[in-house]
Backbone bond lengths (Angstrom), bond angles and torsions (degrees), N, CA, C in turn:
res aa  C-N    CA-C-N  psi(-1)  N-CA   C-N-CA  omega(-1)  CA-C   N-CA-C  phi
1 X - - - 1.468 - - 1.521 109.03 -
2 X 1.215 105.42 126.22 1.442 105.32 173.34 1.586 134.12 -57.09
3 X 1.229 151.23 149.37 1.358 133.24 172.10 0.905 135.02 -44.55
4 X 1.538 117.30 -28.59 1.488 128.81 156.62 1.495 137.26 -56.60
5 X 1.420 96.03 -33.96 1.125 105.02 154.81 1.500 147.65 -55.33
6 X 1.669 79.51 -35.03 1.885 98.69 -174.49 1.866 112.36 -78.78
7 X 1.244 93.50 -22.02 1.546 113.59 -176.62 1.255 111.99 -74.45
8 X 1.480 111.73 -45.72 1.364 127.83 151.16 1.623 113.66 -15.59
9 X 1.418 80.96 -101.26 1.659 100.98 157.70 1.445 128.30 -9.41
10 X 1.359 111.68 -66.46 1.706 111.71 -146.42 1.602 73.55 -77.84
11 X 1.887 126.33 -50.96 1.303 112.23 -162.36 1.515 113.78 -49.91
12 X 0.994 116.61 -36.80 1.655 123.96 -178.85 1.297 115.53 -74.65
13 X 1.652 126.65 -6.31 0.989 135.43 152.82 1.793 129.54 -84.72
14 X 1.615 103.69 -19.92 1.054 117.77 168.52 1.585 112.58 -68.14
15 X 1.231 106.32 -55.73 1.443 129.93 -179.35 1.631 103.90 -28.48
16 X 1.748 98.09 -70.21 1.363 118.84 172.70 1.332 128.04 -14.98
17 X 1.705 96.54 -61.22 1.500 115.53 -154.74 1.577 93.79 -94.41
18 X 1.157 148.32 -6.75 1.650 156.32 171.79 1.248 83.16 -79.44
19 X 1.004 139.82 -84.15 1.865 154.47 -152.36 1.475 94.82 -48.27
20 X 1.751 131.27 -44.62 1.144 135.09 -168.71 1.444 103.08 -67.26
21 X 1.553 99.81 -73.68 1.263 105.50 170.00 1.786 150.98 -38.86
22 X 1.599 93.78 -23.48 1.297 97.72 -179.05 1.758 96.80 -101.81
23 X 1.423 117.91 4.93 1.680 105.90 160.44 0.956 137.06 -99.28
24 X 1.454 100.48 -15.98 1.637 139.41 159.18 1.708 99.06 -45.44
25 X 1.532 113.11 -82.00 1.207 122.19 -178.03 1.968 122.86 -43.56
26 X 1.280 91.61 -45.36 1.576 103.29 174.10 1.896 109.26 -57.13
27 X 1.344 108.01 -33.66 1.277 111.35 -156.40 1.893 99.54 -84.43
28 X 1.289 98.41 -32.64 1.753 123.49 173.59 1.345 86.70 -54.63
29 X 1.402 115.97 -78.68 1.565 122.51 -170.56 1.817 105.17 -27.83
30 X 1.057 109.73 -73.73 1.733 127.56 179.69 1.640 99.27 -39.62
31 X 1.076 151.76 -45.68 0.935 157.40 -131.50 1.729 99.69 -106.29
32 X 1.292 113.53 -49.60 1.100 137.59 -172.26 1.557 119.72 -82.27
33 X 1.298 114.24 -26.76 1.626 122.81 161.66 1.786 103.52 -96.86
34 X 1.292 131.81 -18.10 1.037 109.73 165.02 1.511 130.18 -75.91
35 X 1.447 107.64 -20.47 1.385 127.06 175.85 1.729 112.59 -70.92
36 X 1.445 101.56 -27.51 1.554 117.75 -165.03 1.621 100.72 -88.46
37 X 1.221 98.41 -45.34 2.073 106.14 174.79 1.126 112.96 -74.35
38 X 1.969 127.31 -3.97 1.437 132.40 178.11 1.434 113.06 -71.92
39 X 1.805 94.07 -67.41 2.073 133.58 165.63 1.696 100.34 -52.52
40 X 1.320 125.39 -40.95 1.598 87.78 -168.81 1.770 98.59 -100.67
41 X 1.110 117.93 9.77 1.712 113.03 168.32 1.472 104.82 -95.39
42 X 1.593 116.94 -31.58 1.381 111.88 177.55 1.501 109.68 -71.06
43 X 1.166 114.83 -52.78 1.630 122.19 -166.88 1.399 112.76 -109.38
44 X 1.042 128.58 -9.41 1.484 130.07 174.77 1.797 97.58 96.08
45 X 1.918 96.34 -177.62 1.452 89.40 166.36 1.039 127.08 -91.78
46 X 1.556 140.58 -15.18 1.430 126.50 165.43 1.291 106.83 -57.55
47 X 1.391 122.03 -41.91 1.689 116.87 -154.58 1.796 110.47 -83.60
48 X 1.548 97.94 17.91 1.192 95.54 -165.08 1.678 88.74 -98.56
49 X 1.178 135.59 166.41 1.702 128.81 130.40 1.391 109.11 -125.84
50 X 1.710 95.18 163.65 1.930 111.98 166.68 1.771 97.37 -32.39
51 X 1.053 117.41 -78.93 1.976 138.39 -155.33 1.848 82.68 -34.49
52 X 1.489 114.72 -66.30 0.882 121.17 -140.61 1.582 107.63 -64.58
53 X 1.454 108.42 -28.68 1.610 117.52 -178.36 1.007 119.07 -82.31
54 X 1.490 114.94 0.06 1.850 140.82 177.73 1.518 109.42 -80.30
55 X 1.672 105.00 -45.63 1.196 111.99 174.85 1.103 137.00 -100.10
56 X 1.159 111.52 -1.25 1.704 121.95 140.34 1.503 125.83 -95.88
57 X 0.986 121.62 43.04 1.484 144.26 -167.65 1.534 95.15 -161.81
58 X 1.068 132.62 -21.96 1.187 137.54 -175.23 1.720 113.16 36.15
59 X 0.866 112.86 69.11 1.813 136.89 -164.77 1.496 97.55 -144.09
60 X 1.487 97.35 161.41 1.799 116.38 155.66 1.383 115.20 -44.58
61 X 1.456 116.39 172.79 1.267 99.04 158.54 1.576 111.56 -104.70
62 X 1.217 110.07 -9.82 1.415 101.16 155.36 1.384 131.37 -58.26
63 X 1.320 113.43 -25.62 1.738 108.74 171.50 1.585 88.51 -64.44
64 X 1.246 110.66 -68.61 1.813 102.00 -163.41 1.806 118.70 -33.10
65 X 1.419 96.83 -29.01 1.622 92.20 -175.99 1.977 103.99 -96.98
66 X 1.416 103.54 2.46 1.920 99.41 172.02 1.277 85.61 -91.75
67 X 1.194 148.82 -45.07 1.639 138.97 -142.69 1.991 87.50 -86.31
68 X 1.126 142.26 -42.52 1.437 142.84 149.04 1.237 131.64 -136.29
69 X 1.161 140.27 152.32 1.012 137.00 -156.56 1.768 112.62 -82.28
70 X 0.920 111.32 -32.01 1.744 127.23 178.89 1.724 95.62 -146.09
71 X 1.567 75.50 157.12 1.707 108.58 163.84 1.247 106.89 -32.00
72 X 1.506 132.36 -60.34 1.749 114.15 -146.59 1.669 81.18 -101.03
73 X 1.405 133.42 -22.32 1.453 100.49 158.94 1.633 139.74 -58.93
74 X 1.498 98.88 -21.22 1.601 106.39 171.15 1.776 102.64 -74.25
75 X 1.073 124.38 -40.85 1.558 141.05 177.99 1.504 91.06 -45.18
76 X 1.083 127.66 -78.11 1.684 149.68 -160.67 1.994 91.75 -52.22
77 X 1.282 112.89 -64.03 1.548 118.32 -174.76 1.929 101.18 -49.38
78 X 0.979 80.86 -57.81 1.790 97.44 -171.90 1.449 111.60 -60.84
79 X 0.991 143.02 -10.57 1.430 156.28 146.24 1.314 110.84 -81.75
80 X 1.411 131.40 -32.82 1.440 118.26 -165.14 1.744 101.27 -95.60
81 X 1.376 104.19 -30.53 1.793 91.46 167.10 1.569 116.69 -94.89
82 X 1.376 119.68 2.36 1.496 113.67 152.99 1.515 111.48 -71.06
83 X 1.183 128.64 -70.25 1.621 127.19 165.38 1.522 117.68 -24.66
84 X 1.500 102.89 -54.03 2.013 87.41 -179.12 1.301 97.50 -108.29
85 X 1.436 144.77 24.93 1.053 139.25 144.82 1.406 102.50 65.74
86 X 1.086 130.03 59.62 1.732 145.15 -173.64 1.808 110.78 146.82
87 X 1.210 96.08 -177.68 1.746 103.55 178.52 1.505 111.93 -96.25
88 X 1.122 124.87 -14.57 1.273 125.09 -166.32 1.703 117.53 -79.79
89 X 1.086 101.72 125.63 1.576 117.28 -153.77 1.900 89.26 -87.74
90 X 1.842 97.59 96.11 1.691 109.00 171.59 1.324 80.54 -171.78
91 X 1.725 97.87 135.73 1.314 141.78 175.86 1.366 108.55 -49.57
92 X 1.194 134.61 140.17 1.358 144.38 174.18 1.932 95.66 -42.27
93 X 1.463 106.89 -65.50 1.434 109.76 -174.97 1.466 120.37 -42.85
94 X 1.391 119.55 -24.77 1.633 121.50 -171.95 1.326 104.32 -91.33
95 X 1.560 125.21 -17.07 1.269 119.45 -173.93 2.061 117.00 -69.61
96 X 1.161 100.96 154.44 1.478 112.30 -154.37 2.098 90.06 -72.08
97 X 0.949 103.82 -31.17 2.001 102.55 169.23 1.134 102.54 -72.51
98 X 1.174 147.44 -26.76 1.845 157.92 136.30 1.246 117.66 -31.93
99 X 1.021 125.32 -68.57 1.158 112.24 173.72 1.382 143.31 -122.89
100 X 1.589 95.02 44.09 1.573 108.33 141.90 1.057 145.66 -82.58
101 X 1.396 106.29 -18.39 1.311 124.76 151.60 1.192 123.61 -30.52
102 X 1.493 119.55 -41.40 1.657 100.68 165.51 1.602 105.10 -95.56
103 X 1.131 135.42 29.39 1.225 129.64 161.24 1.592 122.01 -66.30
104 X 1.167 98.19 -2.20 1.318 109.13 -151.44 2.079 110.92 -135.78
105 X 1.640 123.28 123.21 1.244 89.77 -172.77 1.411 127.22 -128.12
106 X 1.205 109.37 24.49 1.836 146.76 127.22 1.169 99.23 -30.38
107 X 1.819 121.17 101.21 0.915 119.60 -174.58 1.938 104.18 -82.91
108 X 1.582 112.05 -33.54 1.606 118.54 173.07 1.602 88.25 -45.13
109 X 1.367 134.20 -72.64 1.655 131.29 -174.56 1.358 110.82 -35.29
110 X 1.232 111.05 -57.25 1.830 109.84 -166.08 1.628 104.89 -67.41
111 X 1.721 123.91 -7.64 0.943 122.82 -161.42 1.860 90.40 -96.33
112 X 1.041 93.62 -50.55 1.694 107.43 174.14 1.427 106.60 -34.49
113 X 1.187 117.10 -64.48 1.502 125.96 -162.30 1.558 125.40 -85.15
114 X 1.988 85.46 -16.01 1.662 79.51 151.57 1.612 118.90 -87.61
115 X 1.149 121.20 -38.99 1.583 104.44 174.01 1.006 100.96 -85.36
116 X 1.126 165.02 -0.97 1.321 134.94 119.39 2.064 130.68 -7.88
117 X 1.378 91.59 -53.84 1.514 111.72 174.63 2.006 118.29 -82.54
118 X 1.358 90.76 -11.71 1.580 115.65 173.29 1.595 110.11 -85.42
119 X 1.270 109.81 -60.98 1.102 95.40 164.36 1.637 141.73 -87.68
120 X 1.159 95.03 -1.92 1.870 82.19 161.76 1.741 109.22 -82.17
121 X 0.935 117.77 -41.68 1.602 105.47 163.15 1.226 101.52 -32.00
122 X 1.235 123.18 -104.00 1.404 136.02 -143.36 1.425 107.57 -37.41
123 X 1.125 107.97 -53.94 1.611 128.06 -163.72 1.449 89.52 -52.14
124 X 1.386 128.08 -60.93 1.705 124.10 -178.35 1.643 106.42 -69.86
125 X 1.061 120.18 -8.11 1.730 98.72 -167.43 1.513 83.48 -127.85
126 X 1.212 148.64 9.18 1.546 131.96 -163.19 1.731 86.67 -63.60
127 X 1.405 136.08 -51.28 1.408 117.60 -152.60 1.106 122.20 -83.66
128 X 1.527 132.56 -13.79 1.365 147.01 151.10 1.045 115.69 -60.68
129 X 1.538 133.79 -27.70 1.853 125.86 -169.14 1.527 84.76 -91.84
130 X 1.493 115.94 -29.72 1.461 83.98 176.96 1.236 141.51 -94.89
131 X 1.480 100.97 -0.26 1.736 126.85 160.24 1.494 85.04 -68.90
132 X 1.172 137.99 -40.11 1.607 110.43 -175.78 1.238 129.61 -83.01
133 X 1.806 112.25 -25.35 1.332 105.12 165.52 1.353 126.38 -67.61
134 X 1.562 118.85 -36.91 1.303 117.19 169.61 1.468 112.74 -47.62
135 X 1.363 114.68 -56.50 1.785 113.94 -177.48 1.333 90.14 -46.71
136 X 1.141 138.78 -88.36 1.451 150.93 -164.27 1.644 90.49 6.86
137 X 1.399 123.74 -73.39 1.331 141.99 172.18 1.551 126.02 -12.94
138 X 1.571 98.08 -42.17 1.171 94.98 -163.23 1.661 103.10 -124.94
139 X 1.281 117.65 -23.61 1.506 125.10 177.72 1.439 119.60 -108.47
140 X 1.578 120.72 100.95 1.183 123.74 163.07 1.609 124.35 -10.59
141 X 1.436 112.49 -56.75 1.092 123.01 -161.62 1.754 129.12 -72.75
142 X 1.576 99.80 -20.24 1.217 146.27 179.41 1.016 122.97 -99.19
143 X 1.473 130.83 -22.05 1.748 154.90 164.91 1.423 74.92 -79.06
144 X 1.181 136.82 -80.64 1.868 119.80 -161.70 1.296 129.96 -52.37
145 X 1.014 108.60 -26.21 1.681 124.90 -179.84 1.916 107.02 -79.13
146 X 1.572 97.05 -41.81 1.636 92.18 -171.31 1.725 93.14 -90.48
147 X 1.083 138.06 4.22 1.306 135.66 158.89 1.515 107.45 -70.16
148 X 1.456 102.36 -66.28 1.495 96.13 164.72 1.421 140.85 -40.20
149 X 1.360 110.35 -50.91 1.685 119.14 159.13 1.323 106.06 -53.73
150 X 0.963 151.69 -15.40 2.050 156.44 -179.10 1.773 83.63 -77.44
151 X 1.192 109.22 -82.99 1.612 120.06 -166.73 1.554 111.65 -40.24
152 X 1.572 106.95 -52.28 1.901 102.32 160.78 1.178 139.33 -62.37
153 X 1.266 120.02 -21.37 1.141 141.25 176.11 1.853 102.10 -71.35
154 X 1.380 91.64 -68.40 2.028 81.90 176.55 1.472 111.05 -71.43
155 X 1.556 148.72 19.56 0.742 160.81 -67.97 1.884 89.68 169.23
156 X 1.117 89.37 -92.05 1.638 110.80 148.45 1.463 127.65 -29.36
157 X 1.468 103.44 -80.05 1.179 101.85 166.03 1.494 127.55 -53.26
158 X 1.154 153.96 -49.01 1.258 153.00 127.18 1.660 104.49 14.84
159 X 1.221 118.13 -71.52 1.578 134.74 -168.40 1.463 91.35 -45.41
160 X 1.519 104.40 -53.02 1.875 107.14 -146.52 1.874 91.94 -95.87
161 X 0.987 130.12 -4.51 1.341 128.54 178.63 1.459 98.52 -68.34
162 X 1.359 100.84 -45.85 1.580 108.72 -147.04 1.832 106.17 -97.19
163 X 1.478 90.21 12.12 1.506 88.87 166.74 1.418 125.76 -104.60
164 X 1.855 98.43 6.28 1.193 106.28 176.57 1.708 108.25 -76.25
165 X 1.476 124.97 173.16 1.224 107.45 169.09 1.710 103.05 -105.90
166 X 1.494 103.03 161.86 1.584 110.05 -138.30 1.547 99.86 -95.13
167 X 1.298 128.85 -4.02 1.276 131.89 160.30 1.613 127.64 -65.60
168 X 1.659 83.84 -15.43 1.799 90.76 -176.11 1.151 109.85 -91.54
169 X 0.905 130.75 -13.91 2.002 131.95 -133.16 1.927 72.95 -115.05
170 X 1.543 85.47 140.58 1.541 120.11 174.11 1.511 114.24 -67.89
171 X 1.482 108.21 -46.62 1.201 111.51 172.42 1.571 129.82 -123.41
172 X 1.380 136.33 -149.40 1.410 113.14 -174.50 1.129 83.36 -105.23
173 X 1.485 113.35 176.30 1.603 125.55 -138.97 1.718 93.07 -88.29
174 X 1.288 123.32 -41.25 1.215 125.95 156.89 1.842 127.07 -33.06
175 X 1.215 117.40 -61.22 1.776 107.83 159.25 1.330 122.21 -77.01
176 X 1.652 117.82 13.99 1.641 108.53 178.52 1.855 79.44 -99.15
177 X 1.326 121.65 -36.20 1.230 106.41 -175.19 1.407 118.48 -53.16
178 X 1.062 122.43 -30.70 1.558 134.96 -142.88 1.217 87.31 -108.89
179 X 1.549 139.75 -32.19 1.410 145.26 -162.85 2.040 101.84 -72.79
180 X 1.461 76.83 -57.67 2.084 97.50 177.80 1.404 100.63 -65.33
181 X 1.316 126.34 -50.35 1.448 113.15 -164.90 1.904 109.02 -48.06
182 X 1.647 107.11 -41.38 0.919 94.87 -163.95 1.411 109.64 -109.68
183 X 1.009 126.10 -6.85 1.950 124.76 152.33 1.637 92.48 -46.43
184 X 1.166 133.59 -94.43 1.185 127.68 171.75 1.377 143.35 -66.52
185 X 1.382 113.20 68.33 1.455 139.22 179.39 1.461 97.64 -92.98
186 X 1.272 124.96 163.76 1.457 139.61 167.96 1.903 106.77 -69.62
187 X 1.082 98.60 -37.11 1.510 122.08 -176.23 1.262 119.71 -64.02
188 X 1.577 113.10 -25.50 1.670 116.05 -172.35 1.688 92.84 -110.58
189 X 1.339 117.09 -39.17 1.577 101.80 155.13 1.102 146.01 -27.07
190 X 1.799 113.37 -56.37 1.032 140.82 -135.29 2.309 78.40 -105.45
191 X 1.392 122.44 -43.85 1.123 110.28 163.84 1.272 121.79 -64.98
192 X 1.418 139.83 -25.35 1.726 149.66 -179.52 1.182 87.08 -51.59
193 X 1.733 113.65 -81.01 1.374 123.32 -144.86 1.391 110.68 -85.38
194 X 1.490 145.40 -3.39 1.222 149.15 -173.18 1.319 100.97 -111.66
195 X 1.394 126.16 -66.16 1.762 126.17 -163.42 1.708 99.83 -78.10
196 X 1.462 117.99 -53.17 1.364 119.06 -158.84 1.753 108.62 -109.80
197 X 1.285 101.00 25.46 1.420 111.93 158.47 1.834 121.81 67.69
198 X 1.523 101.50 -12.06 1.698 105.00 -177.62 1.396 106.14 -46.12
199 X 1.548 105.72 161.46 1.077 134.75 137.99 1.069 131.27 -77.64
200 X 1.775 126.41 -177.75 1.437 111.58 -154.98 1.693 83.46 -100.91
201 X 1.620 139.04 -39.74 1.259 134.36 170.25 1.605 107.21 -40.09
202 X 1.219 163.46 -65.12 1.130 163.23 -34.84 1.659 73.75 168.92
203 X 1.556 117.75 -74.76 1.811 104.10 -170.47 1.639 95.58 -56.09
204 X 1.264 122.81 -70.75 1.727 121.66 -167.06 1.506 97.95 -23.34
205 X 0.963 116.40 -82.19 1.726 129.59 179.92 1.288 106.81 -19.75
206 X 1.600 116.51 -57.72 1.417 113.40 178.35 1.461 141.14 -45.59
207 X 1.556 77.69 -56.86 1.816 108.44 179.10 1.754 108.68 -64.40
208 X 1.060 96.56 -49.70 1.549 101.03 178.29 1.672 121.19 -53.82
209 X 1.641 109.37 -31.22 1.195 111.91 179.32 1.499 120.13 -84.92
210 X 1.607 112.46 -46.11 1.192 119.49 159.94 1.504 128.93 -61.94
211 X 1.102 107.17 -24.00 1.304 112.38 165.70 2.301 103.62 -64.61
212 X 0.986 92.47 -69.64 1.461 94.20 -168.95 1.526 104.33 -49.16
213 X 2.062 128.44 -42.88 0.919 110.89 -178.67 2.059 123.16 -72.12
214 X 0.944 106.86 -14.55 1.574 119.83 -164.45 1.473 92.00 -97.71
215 X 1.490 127.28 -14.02 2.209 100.89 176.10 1.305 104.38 -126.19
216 X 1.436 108.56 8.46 1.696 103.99 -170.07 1.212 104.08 -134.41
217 X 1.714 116.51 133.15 0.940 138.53 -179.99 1.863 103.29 -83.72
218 X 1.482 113.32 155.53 1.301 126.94 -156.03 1.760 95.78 -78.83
């Protein structure tokens, strides 16, 4: 084989072993926020530590600190793929259950299909937002981030308000925002299903009705 060949080679062997490695690492990553969204829903975030998310991840603890750098960055990861329910970094609004909602021009429908898209979030992330609001409490760094998630969230809502058409809506598009933001907060959930015992059928049902009676005119 010629030298060219071999160069060939080793590069295509380099190639290889990057490609291995960086799925290797991704898969560490996965491993390591699922362990972290286990410990801070079981124990909260103080009761959680780095060591401990090592050993339920069963990794170094240096992977735990490549997959984030601190605690409320594993907090921050672990909330952001409970919310879009994968790793892939796109806005609730771009997602294809997003925006069918205007596929449709039944505003009772478009109302459906947004909590529809409300509640499968929640329903997968209710126990992490509230490992995050509690942190919120106690970690600066984590009070900024779930402030931020507040601002996306109405953010959101805004998008899906305004896909209603504006003859229907009870109020101006501004208090239907503010109306939804907070029927569907993590916060009024997190009282349904903890203090007053609901289920997640029983909230859907709810939200869906109050939602339709509180922005839509008859």
């Amino acid at each position: 084989m010629s030298s060219g060949g071999l160069d060939k080679k080793r590069g295509y062997d380099a190639t290889r072993r990057r490609e291995r490695a960086e799925v290797e690492r991704g898969a560490t990553r996965s491993r390591v926020i699922a362990a972290a969204t286990k410990l801070f829903v079981a124990n909260g975030y103080t009761g959680t530590t780095m060591a401990a998310i090592a050993r339920e991840a069963g990794v170094a603890l240096q992977s735990v600190y490549s997959a984030g750098r601190s605690k409320a960055d594993l907090l921050h990861a672990a909330v952001e793929r409970a919310v879009g329910g994968d790793e892939e970094e796109v806005m609730v609004h771009e997602r294809p259950a997003f925006t069918r909602i205007a596929e449709v021009a039944d505003p009772v429908e478009q109302i459906r299909r947004f909590v529809a898209v409300v509640i499968d979030i929640h329903q997968r992330s209710a126990g992490i937002q509230r490992a995050q609001i509690e942190a919120g409490a106690v970690d600066p760094l984590v009070h900024e981030w779930l402030t931020d998630a507040h601002h996306r969230r109405l953010a959101t809502m805004v998008i899906g308000m305004e896909m209603l058409p504006a003859d229907r809506l009870r109020h101006s598009v501004e208090e239907c925002v503010d109306v939804m933001w907070a029927l569907a907060s993590p916060e009024v959930f997190d009282l349904l299903l903890r203090v007053r015992g609901w289920d997640w059928p029983k909230i859907h049902q709810w939200l869906e009705q109050a939602a339709i009676d509180l922005l839509l005119t008859d």
